[in-house]
C-alpha positions in Angstrom: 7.3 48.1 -6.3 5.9 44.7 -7.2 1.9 44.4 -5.5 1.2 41.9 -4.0 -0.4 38.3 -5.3 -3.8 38.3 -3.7 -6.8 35.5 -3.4 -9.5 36.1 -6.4 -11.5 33.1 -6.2 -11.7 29.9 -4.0 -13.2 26.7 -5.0 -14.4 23.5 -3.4 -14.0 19.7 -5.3 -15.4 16.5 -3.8 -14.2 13.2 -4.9 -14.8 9.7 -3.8 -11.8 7.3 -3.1 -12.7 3.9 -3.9 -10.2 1.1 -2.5 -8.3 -0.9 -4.7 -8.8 -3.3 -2.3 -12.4 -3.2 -1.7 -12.2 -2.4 1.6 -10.0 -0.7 4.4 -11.0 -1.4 8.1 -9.7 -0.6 11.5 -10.6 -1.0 14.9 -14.6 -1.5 14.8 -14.7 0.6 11.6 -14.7 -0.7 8.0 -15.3 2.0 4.5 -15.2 1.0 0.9 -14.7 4.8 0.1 -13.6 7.9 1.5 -15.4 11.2 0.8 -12.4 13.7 -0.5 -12.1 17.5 -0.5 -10.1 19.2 -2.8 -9.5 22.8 -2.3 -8.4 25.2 -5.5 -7.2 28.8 -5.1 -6.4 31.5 -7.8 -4.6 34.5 -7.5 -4.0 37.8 -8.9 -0.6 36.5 -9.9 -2.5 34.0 -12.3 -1.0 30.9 -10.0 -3.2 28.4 -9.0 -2.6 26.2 -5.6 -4.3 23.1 -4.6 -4.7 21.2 -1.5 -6.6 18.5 -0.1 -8.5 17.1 3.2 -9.8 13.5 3.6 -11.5 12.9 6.8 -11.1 9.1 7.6 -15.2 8.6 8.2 -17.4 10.8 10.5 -16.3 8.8 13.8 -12.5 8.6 13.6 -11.6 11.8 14.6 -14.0 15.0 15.5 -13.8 15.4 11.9 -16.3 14.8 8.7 -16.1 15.5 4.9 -19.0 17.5 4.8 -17.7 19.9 7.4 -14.8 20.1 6.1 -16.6 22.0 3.2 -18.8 23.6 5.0 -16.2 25.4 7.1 -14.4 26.1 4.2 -16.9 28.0 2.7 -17.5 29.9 6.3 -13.7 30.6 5.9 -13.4 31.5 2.0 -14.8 35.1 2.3 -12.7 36.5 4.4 -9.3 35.3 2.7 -10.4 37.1 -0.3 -8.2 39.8 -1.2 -5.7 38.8 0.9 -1.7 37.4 -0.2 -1.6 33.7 0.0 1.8 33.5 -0.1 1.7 35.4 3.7 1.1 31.9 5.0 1.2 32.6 8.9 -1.7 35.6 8.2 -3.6 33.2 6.3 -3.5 30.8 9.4 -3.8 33.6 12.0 -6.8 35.0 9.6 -8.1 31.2 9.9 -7.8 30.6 13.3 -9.4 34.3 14.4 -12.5 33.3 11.5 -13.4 29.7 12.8 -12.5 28.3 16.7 -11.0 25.1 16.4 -11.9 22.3 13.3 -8.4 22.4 12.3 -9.1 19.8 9.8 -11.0 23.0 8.1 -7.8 24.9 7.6 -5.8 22.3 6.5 -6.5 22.2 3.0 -6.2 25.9 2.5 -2.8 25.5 4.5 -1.4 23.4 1.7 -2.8 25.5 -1.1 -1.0 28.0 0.6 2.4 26.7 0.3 1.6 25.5 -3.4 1.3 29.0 -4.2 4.5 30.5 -2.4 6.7 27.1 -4.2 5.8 28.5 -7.6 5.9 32.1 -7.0 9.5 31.6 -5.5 10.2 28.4 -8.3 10.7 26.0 -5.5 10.0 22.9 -4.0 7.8 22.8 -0.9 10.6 20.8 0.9 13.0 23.6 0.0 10.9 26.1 2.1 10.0 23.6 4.8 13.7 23.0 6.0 15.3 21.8 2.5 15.9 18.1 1.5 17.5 16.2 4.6 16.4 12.9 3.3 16.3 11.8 -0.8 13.4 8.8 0.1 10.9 8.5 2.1 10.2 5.2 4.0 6.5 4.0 3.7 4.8 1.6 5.6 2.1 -0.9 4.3 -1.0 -1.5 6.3 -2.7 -4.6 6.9 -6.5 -4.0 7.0 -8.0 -5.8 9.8 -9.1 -9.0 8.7 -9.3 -12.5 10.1 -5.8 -13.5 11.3 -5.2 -15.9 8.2 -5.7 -13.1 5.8 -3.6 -10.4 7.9 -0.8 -13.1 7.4 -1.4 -13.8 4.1 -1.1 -9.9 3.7 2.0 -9.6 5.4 3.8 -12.4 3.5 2.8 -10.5 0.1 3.3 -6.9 1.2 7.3 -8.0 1.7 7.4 -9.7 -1.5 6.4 -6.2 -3.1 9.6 -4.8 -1.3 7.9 -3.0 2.1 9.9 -3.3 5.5 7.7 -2.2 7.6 4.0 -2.7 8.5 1.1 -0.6 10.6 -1.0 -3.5 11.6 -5.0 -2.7 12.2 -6.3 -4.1 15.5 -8.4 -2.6 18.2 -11.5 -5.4 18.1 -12.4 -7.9 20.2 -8.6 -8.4 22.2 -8.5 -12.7 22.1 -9.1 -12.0 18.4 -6.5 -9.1 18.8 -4.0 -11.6 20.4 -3.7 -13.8 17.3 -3.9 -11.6 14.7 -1.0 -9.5 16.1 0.9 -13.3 16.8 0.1 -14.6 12.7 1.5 -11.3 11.8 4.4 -11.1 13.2 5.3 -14.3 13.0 5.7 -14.3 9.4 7.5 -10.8 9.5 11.3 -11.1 7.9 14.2 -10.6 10.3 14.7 -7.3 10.7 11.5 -6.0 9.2 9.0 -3.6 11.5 5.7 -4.1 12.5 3.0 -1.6 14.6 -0.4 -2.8 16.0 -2.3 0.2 15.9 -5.7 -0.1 18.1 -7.2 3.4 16.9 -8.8 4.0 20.3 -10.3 0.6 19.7 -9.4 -1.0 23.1 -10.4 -0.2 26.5 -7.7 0.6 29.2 -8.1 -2.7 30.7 -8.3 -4.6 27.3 -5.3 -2.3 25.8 -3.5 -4.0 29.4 -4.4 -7.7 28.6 -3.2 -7.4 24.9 0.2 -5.5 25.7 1.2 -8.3 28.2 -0.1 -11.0 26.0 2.3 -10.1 23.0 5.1 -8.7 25.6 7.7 -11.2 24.0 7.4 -10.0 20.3 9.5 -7.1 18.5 7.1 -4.5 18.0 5.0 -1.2 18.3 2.1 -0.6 20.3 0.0 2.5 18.3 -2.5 4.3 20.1 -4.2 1.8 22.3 -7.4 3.6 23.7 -9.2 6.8 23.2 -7.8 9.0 26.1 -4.1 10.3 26.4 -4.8 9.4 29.9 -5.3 5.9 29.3 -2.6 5.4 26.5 -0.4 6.6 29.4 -1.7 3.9 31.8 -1.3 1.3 29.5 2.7 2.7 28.2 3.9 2.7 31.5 2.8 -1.6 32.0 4.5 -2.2 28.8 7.8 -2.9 27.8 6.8 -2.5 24.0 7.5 0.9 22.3 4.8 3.8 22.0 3.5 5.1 19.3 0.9 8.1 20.0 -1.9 9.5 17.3 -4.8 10.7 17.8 -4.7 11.9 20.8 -1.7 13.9 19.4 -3.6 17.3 18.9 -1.6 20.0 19.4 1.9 21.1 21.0 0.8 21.5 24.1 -0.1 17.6 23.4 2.9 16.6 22.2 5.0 18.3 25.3 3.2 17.1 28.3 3.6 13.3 26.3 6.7 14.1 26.2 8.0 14.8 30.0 5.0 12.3 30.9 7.7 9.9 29.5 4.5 8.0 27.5 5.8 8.2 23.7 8.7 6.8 21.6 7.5 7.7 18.7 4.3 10.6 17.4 2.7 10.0 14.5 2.3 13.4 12.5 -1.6 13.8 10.8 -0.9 17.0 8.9 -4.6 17.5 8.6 -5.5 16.9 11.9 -3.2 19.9 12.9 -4.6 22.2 10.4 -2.0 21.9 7.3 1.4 22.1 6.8 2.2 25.2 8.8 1.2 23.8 12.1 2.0 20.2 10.9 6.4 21.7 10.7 6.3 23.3 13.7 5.6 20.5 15.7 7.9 18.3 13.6 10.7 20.8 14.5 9.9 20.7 17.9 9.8 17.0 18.1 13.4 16.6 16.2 14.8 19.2 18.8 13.2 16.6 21.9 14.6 13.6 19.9 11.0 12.4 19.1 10.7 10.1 16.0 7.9 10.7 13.7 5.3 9.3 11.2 4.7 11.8 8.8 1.4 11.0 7.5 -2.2 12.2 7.1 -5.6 10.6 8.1 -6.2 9.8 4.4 -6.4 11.6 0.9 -5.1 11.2 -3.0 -1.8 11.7 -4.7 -2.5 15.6 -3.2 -2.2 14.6 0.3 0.6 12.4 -0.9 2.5 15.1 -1.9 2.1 17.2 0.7 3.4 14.6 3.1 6.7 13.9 1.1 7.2 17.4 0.9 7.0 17.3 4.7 9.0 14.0 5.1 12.0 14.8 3.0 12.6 17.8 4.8 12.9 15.6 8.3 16.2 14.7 9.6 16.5 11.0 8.5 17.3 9.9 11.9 13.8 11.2 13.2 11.5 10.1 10.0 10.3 6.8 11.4 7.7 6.3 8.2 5.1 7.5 6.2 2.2 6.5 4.1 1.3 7.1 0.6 -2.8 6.7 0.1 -2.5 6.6 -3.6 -1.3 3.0 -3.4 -5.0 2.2 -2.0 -7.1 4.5 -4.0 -8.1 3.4 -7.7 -9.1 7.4 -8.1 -6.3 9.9 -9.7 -7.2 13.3 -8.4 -3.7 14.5 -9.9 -0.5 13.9 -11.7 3.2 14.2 -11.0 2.5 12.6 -7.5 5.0 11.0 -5.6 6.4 7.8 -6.8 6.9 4.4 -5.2 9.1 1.8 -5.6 10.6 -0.7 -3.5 9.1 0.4 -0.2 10.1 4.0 -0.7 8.1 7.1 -1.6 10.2 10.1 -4.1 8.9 13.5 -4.4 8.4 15.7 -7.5 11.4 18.3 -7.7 8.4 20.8 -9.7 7.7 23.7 -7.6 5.0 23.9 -5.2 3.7 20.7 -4.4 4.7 19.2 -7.8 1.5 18.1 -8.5 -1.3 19.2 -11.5 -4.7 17.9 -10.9 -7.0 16.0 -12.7 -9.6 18.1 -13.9 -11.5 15.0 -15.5 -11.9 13.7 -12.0 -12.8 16.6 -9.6 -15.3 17.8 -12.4 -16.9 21.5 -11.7 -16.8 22.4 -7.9 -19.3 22.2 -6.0 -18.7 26.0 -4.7 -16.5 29.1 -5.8 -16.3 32.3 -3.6 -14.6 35.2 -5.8 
């Protein structure tokens, strides 16, 4: 009888993501970098995985880069010893370690499914459902900016080939008005656009904006903090619903659901503790008829992969977009990532996630449990 492949050693990268663009700002938020955690684990099998976590700031979501390692390392001990390629102990063992901070688990998640890919020489999208779609639609985001340079963005972004665009609003909502009006103004017929407030309004302010830009073809994302209040403000609009971070859990998902306040969920595989959790509710949402964005709150060509993996198993017909953070990072954590052309992402066909990382970048770890 074969033994089992078992956890020997777990260790902990950190790596900084500029922006190509100098900047990226939402809401009342703006960061030149983003603090990245790469997670590494070896096995008795002498088969590496790899996964990654990227916090988007300390005040996004209850969620910070630090912690992220930190709970890691309150985690690592206990997984020692134990099969990665068991992926629903490793969560259960996770969960029963450390209450909640499912941001924590996500990197090992991924790892996780690296390992069982090349152990059984496949694809993660082969063991997430198979490959129900051969490219993956991305979005572009426009950083908030003053309106003229939001429109300037727009017009540039289609010229590169993108159809569709998450807009970043969620300031002051006059301000809000016009840069959500210069946008999609100069948006090509049939192309799709999504203002995405991050929380930024308040339920009243979220209400002013919606009926302001009533007449226009687009997506509302997310309006204000509160599930409660997103519903408010769905049921005065006309305009399609998008709903993030307030998107937690299943339990989340289903009472949006018969609440009737969501068109469309967008999917944060780290926010729901890796790819594990991140599939289930994506099965449950294609079985309601939910649409999804399959995304992740940020990361390197790592997260990227693990998203594509995740999209191109998705029934085409309920993949409504993803992102791909490499395209706004000038930091390669890893090769082999996804590649991009003409508004579309393409997944490695490699086992696991596909990916090898860049050793040159992550340097030593900070920490290694064995």
């Amino acid at each position: 009888m074969e033994k089992l492949n078992k956890i020997t050693r777990i260790k902990i990268y950190q790596v900084e993501l500029t922006m190509k663009e100098g900047h990226y700002s939402w809401s009342n938020q703006s960061f030149r970098s983003f603090d990245s955690t790469i997670v590494e684990i070896e096995t008795s099998k002498g088969i590496n995985g790899y996964g990654e976590v990227c916090p988007l700031g300390p005040a996004y979501l209850p969620a910070y880069a630090e912690g992220a390692r930190v709970g890691i390392a309150k985690i690592a001990g206990v997984l020692l010893g134990r099969n990665p390629e068991n992926i629903n102990e490793i969560n259960s063992i996770m969960d029963n370690t450390l209450k909640g901070h499912p941001y924590v688990k996500s990197a090992i998640d991924i790892a996780c499914w690296d390992i069982l890919g090349k152990v059984t020489n496949q694809p993660i999208f082969s063991l997430l459902g198979g490959m129900l779609q051969k490219k993956i639609k991305l979005f572009k985001v426009v950083s908030r900016d003053i309106p003229e340079i939001m429109q300037q963005k727009v017009i540039d972004y289609q010229e590169q080939g993108f159809t569709q665009f998450q807009m970043k609003v969620g300031a002051e909502p006059s301000v809000d008005i016009r840069r959500i009006r210069s946008v999609a103004e100069n948006l090509r017929t049939g192309n799709i656009l999504g203002a995405d407030a991050n929380c930024g309004w308040r339920q009243h302010d979220a209400i002013r904006v919606v009926n302001a830009v009533s007449d226009l073809d687009i997506y509302i994302e997310q309006p204000c903090p509160t599930y409660e209040e997103c519903s408010v403000v769905r049921h005065k609009s006309n305009l399609p619903f998008i709903l993030d971070e307030c998107m937690t859990d299943l339990q989340a998902v289903l009472k949006a659901w018969n609440d009737q306040s969501v068109d469309v969920i967008n999917l944060k595989i780290g926010r729901l503790g890796g790819l594990s959790k991140a599939k289930l509710i994506r099965d449950v949402c294609v079985s309601l008829g939910i649409s999804l964005t399959i995304e992740d709150t940020w990361g390197s060509q790592i997260v990227d992969a693990a998203i594509a993996h995740l999209a191109h198993s998705t029934p085409r017909e309920f993949h409504f977009q993803s992102s791909a953070f490499h395209e706004y990072t000038q930091v390669l954590t890893a090769v082999g990532q996804p590649t991009i052309d003409n508004g579309y992402m393409f997944c490695s066909q490699a086992p696991g996630l596909g990916i090898r990382p860049n050793f040159d970048v992550l340097g030593d770890p900070l920490s290694t449990f064995s």
